[in-house]
C-alpha positions in Angstrom: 50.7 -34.9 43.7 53.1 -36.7 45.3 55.1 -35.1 48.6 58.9 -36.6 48.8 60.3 -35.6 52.6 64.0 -34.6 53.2 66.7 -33.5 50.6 67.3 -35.5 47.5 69.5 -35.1 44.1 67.2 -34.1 41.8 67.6 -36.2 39.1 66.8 -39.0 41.2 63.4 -37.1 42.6 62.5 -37.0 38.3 62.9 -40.2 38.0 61.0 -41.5 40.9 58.3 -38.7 40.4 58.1 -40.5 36.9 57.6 -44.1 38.4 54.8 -43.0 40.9 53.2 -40.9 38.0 53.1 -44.4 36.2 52.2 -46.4 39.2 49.5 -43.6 39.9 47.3 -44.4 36.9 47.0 -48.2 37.0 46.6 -49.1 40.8 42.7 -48.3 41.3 41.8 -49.9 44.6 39.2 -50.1 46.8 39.4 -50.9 50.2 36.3 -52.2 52.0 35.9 -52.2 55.6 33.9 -54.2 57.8 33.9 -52.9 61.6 31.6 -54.4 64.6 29.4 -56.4 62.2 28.7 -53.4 59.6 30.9 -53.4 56.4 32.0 -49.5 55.8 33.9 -48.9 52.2 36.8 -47.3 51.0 38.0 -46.9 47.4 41.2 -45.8 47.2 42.5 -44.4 43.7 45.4 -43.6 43.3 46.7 -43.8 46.6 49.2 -46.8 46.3 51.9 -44.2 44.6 55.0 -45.9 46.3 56.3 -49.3 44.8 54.8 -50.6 48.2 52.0 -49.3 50.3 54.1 -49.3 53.4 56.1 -46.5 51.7 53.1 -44.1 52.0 51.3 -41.8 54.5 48.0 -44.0 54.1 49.7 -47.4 55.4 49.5 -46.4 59.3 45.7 -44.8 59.4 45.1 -48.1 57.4 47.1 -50.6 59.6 45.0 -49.1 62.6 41.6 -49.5 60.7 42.7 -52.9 60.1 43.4 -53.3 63.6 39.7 -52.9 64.6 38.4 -55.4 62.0 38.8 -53.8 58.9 38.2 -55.7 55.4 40.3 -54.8 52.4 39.1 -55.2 48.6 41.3 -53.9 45.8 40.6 -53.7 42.3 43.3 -52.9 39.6 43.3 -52.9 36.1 46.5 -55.1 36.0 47.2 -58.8 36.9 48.0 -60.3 40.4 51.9 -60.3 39.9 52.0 -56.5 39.8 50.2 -55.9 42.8 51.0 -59.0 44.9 53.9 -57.6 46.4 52.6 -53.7 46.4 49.4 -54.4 48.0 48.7 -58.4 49.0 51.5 -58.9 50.9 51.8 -55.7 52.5 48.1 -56.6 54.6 48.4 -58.4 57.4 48.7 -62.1 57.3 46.1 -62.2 60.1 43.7 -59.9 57.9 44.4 -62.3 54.7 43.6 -65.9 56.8 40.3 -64.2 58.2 39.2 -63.8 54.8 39.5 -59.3 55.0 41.8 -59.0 52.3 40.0 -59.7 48.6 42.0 -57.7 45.5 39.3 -57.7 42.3 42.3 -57.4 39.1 41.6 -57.7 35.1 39.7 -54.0 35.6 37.2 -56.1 38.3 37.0 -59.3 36.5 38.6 -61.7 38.0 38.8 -61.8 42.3 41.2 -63.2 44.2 40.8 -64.6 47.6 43.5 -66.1 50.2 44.2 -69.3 50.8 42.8 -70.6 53.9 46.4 -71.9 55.1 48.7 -69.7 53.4 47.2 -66.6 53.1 48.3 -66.2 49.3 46.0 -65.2 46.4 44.0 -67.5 44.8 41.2 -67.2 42.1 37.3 -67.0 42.9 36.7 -68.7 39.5 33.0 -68.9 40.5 33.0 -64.9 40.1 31.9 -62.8 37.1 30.8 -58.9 36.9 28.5 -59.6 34.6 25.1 -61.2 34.8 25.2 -65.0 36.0 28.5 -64.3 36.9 30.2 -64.4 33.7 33.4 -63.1 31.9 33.2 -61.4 28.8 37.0 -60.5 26.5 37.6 -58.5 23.5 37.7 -60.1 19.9 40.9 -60.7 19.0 40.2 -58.2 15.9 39.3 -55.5 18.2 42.7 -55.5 19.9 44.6 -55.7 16.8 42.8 -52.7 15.5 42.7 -50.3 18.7 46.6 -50.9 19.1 47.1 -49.5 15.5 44.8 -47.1 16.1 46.7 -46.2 19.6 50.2 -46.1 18.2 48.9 -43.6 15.5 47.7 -41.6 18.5 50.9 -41.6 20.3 53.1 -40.9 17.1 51.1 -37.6 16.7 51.0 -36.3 20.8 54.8 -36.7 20.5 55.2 -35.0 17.2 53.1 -32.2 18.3 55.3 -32.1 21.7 58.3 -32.0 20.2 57.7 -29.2 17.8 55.9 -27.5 20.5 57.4 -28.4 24.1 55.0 -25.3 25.6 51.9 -28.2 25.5 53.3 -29.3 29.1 54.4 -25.9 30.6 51.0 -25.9 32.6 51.4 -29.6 33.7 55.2 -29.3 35.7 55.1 -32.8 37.3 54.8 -34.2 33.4 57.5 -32.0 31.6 59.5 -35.4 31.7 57.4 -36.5 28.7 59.4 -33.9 26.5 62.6 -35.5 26.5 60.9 -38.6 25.0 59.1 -37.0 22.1 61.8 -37.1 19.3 61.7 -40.9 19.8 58.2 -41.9 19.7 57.1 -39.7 17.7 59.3 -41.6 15.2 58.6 -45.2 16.6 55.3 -47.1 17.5 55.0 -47.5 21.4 55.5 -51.6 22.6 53.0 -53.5 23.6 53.9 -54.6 27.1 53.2 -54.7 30.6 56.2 -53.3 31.9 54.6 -50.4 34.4 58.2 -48.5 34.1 57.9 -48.1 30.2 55.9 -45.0 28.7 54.4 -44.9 26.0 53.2 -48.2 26.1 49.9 -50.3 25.1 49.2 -52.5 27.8 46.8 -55.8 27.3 45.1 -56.3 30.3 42.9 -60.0 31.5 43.7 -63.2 33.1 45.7 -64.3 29.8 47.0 -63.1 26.1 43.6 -64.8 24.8 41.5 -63.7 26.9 41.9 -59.8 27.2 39.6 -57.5 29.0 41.1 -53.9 28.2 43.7 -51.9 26.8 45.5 -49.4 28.1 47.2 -46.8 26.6 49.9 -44.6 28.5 51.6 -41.8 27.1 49.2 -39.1 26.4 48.2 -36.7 29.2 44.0 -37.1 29.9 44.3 -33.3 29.2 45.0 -33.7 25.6 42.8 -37.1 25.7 40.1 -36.4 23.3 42.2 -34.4 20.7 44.4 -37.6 20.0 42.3 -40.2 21.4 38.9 -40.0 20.8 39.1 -39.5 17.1 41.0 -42.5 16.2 38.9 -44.8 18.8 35.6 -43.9 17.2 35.0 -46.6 14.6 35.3 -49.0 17.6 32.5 -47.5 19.5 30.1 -50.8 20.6 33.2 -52.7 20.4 35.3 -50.7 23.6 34.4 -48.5 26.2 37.1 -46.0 26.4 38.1 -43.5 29.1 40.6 -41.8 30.7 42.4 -42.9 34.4 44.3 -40.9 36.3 46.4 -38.0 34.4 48.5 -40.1 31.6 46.1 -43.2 30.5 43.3 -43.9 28.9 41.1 -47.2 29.5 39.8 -49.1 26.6 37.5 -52.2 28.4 35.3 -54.4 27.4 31.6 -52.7 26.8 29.3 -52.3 30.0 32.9 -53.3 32.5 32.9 -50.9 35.2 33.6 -50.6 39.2 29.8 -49.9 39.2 29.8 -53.6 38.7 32.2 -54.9 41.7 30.5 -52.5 43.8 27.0 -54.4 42.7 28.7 -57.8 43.6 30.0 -56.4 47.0 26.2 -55.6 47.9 25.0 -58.5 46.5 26.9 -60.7 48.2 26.2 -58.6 51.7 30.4 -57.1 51.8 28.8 -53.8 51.7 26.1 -52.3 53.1 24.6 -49.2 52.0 24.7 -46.5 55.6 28.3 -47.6 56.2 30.4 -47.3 53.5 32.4 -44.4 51.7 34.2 -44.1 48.5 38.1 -42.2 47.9 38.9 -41.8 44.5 40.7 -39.4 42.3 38.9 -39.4 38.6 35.3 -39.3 39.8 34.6 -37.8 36.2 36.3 -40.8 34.4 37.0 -44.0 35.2 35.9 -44.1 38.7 32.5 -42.2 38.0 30.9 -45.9 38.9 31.6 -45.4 42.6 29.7 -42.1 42.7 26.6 -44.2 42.3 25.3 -44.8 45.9 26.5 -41.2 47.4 23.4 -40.0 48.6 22.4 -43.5 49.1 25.0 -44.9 51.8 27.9 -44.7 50.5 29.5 -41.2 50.1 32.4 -40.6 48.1 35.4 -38.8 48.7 37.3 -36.5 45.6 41.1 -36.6 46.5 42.0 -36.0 43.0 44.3 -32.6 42.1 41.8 -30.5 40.7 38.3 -29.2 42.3 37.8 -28.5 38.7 37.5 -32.1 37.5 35.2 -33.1 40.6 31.0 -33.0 39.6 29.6 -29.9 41.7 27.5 -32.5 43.6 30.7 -34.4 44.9 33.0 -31.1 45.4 31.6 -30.6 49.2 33.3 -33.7 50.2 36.7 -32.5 48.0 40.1 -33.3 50.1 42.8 -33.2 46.9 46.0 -34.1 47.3 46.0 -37.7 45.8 48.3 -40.1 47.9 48.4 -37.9 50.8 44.8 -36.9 50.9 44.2 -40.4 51.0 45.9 -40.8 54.1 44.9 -37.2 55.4 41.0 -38.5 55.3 42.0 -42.0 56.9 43.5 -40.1 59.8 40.5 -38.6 60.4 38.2 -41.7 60.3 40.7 -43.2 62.9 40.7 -39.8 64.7 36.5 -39.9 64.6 35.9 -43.7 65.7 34.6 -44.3 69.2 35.4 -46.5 72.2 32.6 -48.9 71.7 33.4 -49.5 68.0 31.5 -46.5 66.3 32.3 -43.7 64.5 31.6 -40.3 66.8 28.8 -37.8 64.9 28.0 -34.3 65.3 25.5 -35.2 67.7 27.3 -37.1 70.5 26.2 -40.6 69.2 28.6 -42.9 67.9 27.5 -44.8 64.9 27.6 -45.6 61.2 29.1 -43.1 58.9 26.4 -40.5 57.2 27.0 -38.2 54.7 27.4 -35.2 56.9 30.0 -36.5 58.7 32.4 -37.6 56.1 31.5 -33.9 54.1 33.1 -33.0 58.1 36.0 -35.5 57.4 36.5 -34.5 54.1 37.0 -30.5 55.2 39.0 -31.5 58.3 41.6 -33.4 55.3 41.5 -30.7 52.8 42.0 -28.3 55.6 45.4 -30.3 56.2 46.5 -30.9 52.7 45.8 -27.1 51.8 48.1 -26.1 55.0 50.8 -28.3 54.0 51.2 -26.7 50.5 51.2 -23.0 51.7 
């Protein structure tokens, strides 16, 4: 998943292999850009795998799409202060006082955009994802509930894993979780924001009273529905639970989706359907939303570990590699754009994106990300 270059002591490569795993599963962004007058998407999911996007192998393909006009929109699941220093302030101030940076947090619900003077993040508070652009929050009952129910949860994975430390073999880049099982599968996990702890339940929305989702971290997506979805079930009409990324599990607010920023970006005319394409790596969980328009302009792009876990109408356009895919397929979209501000096509023209040429992208990336594992 993630690719750490040069010699290091290997203690120190578990421990930061366990900080990008957690960083991993709650930065979902996506990046919208707008070249020559036609917007053209990105969604990036788990990408931003380094405490800062500099660190990674997507910041330069992206720093030279933003050079020719790009516009970025993120959307995380957490609040501003997490990703205001990993993402905001890492894009350009130029970008940010033209109005090209816009980060969606609260899982889409509330959007930030920057100041006019500063460039810092403030609120849109005339946005909503929902119809009439409203906000909706869980009940206050609901949260007390699914916590319980999610602390039960964790108490058994960890049980079962420390009786039986063979449940991870398969799963190398999460055998760190063993050493924490005798703990929690005596205590109940916190609830806290703190992106470093695991297990933890983490309340996400603009406040503590007015909470969007809940995520739960701890229990590998792998194992989701044997000591999830039983003990989530009575809240069914109440949540909308699924799982994110390899370790979490999303538990929003009913009908909240990326389906629904993605509705707001075309409303609004920040996308445009024929020049747009989605990255993502859970296109069978929580970023099944932005599959939505990829026969209808706006393709999407699997860079998640596993072939297995992509649809069968999304695996043709199948890079892998998470973090490094990401910035494998950027390359390629800088390689492919033209000198008069178009993106080069199979036949000679240079032009908006189609969905044969990123299913070309997408096997030129794969093609680079298999290579570098052999």
């Amino acid at each position: 998943m993630i690719v750490i270059h040069g010699s290091a002591v290997t203690h120190l490569c578990t421990l930061i292999l366990r900080w990008f795993t957690i960083v991993v599963f709650l930065l979902f962004l996506f990046l919208t850009f707008r070249f020559a007058g036609h917007p053209l998407a990105l969604k990036v999911d788990g990408v931003l795998v380094h405490p800062k996007i500099s660190d990674g192998s997507v910041f330069a393909p992206l720093s030279a799409l933003l050079e020719k006009g790009a516009t970025i929109v993120g959307v995380t699941g957490s609040r501003i202060t997490m990703h205001k220093p990993r993402f905001w302030d890492e894009i350009p101030l130029a970008a940010r006082l033209e109005g090209r940076c816009l980060l969606f947090c609260e899982t889409g619900m509330v959007l930030y955009r920057a100041d006019e003077v500063t460039g810092e993040p403030v609120e849109d508070e005339s946005y909503g994802p929902f119809p009439g652009n409203t906000k909706r929050f869980l009940r206050q009952s609901t949260i007390d509930a699914v916590i319980e129910a999610a602390r039960l949860s964790l108490r058994l994975w960890f049980a079962d894993l420390a009786a039986n430390p063979a449940l991870l073999d398969a799963f190398p880049a999460m055998a760190w979780l063993k050493a924490l099982a005798p703990r929690w599968a005596r205590e109940d996990a916190p609830v806290t924001n703190d992106a470093n702890m695991t297990p933890r339940i983490e309340l996400r929305g603009p406040s503590d009273t007015q909470v969007v989702g809940i995520m739960i971290a701890g229990i590998p997506t792998v194992y989701g529905d044997k000591y999830l979805t039983a003990n989530l079930q009575p809240f069914k009409g109440e949540i909308s639970g699924q799982p994110t990324g390899r370790l979490c599990y999303d538990c929003v607010v009913p009908g909240l989706s990326k389906h629904l920023v993605l509705k707001y970006l075309l409303r609004t005319g920040a996308l445009a359907r024929g020049s747009a394409v989605a990255l993502a790596d859970s296109p069978s969980g929580n970023d099944k939303g932005l599959t939505e328009y990829h026969t209808d302009g706006m393709p999407f792009v699997s860079v998640c570990d596993s072939i297995i876990k992509v649809p069968s109408h999304l695996q043709n356009c199948h890079v892998g590699g998470n973090e490094r895919g990401s910035g494998a397929f950027l390359q390629a979209m800088v390689d492919s754009w033209g000198s008069v501000g178009g993106f080069h096509r199979a036949d000679g023209e240079e032009g908006k994106m189609t969905l044969d040429m990123v299913r070309t992208l997408s096997q030129n990336a794969a093609k680079i990300i298999a290579n570098e594992h052999l």
